[in-house]
C-alpha positions as CSV (number, residue, x, y, z in Angstrom):
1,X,0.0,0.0,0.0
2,X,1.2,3.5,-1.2
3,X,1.2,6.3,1.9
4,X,2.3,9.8,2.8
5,X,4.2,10.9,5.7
6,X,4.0,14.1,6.8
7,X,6.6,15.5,9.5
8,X,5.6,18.6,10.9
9,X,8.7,20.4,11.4
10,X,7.7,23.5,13.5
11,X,5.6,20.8,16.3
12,X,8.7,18.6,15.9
13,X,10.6,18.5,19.0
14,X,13.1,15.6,19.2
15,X,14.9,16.8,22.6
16,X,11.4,17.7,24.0
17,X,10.4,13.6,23.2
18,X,13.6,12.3,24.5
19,X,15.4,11.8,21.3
20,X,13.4,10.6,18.6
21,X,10.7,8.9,20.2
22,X,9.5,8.0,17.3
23,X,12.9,6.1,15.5
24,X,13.3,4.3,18.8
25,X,9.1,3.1,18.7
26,X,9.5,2.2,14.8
27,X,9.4,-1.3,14.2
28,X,11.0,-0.9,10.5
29,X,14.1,0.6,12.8
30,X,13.5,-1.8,15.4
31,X,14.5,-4.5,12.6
32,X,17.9,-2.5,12.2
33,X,16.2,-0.3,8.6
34,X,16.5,3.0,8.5
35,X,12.4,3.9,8.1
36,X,12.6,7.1,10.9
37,X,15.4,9.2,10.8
38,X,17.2,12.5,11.7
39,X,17.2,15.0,8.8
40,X,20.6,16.5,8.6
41,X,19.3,19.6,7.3
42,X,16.6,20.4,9.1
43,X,17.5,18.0,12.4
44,X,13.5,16.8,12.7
45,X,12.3,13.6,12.5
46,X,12.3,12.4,8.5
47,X,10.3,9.4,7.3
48,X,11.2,7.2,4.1
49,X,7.7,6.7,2.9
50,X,9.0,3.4,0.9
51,X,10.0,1.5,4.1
52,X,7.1,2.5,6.6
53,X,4.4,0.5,7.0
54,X,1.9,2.4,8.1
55,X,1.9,0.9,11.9
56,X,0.2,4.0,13.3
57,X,3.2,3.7,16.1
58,X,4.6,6.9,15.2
59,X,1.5,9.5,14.9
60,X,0.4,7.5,18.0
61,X,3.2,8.2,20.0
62,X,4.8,11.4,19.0
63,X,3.6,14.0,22.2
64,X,3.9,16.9,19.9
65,X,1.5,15.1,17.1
66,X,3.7,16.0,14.8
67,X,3.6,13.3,12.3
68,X,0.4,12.0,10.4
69,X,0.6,8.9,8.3
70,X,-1.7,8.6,5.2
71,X,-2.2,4.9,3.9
72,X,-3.6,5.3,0.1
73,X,-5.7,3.0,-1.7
74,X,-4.5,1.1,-4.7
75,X,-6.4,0.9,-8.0
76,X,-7.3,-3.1,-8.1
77,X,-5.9,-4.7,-11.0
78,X,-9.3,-6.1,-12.4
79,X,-11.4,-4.1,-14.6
80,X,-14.1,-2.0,-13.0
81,X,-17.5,-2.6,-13.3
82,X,-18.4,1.1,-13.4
83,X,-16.4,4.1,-14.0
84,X,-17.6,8.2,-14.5
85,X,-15.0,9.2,-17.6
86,X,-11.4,9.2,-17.6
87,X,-9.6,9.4,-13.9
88,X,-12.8,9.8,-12.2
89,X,-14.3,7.5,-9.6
90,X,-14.3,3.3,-10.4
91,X,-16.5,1.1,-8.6
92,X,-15.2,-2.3,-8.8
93,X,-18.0,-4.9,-7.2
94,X,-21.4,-4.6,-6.3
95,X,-23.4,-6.1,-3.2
96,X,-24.7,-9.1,-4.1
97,X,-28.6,-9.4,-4.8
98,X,-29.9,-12.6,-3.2
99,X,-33.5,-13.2,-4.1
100,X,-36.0,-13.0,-1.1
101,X,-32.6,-11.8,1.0
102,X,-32.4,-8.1,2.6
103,X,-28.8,-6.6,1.6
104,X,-27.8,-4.0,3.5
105,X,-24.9,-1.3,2.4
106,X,-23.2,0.5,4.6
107,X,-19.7,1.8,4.3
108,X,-17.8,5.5,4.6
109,X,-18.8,7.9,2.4
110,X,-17.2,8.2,-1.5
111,X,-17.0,4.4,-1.7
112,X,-19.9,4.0,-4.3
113,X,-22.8,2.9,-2.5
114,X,-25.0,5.1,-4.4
115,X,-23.5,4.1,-7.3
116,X,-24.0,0.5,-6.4
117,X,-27.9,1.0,-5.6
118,X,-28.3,3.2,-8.9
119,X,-27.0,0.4,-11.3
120,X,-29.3,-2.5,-8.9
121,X,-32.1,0.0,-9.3
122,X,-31.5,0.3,-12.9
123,X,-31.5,4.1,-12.6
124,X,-27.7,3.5,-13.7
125,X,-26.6,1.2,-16.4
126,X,-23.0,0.4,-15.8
127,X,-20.1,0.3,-18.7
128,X,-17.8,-2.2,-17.1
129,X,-15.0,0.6,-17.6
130,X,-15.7,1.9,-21.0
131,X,-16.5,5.5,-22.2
132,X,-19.9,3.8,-23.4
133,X,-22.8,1.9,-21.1
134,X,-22.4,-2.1,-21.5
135,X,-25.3,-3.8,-23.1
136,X,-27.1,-6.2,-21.4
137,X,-25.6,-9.2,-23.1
138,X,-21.7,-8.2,-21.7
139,X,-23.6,-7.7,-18.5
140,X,-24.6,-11.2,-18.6
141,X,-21.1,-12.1,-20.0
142,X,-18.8,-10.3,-17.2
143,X,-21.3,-11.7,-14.3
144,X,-21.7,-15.5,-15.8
145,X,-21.9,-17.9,-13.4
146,X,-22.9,-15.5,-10.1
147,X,-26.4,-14.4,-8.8
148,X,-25.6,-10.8,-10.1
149,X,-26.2,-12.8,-13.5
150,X,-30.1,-14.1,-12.6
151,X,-30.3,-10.6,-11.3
152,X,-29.6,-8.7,-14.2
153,X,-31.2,-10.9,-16.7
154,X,-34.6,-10.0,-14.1
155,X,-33.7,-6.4,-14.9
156,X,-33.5,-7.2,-18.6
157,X,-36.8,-9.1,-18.9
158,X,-38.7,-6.1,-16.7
159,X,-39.6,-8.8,-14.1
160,X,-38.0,-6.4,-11.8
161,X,-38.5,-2.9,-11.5
């Protein structure tokens, strides 16, 4: 997972902490790797965002919270079942309908949970990634096999409205 440190330098106070609190907390330094480390120029805490691992040891500990860790998501490496235009917001799986079942969707906001009750509504017609809206036959093709499928052919057919 991809993530930003931020040091603040003017709340950074490595005496104030007892030297470095945060290094001697790390567990990336811990293992003997240089993660948290005195910047020579500036003398404040400095974080290689490559070797942390977003423990949440650091922000945690520091008194002067002077350090925020910011895990980022990664795009998943199958294709998207929805997407609004180029760069813009991907929704990659939908609940599952279950016939006679109750599904419930509940999540943080931004996560596409209105997206997802749009396209089961059929408000929203997805396009599986592409600039255009799928048809209903590569609908059927992308969900063969799964409940989504009997679901969508429903949608199709008008039995479900």
């Amino acid at each position: 997972m991809t993530r930003i440190a931020i040091v603040k330098k003017s709340e950074c106070n490595p005496i104030g902490c007892g030297g470095f609190l945060c290094a001697k907390l790390c567990p990336i330094n811990r293992k003997g790797e240089d993660c948290i480390q005195e910047d020579p120029v500036t003398k404040k805490a400095k974080i290689d965002e490559k070797l942390c691992i977003g423990c949440g040891i650091c922000p945690n500990r520091c008194p002067f919270q002077a350090i925020d860790i910011i895990n980022l998501p990664e795009e998943l490496t199958r294709e998207p079942i929805h997407r609004y235009g180029d760069n813009g917001f991907a929704l990659f799986s939908l609940p599952t309908p279950i016939f006679g079942k109750v599904v419930g969707v509940v999540g943080v906001n931004g996560i596409g949970k209105s997206t997802a009750i749009k396209i089961l509504a059929g408000v929203l017609k997805p396009n599986l990634g592409n600039k255009e809206e799928a048809s209903y036959d590569e609908l059927l093709e992308y969900f063969k096999g799964t409940e989504a499928q009997r679901f969508f052919e429903k949608v199709r057919d008008g039995e479900i409205t």
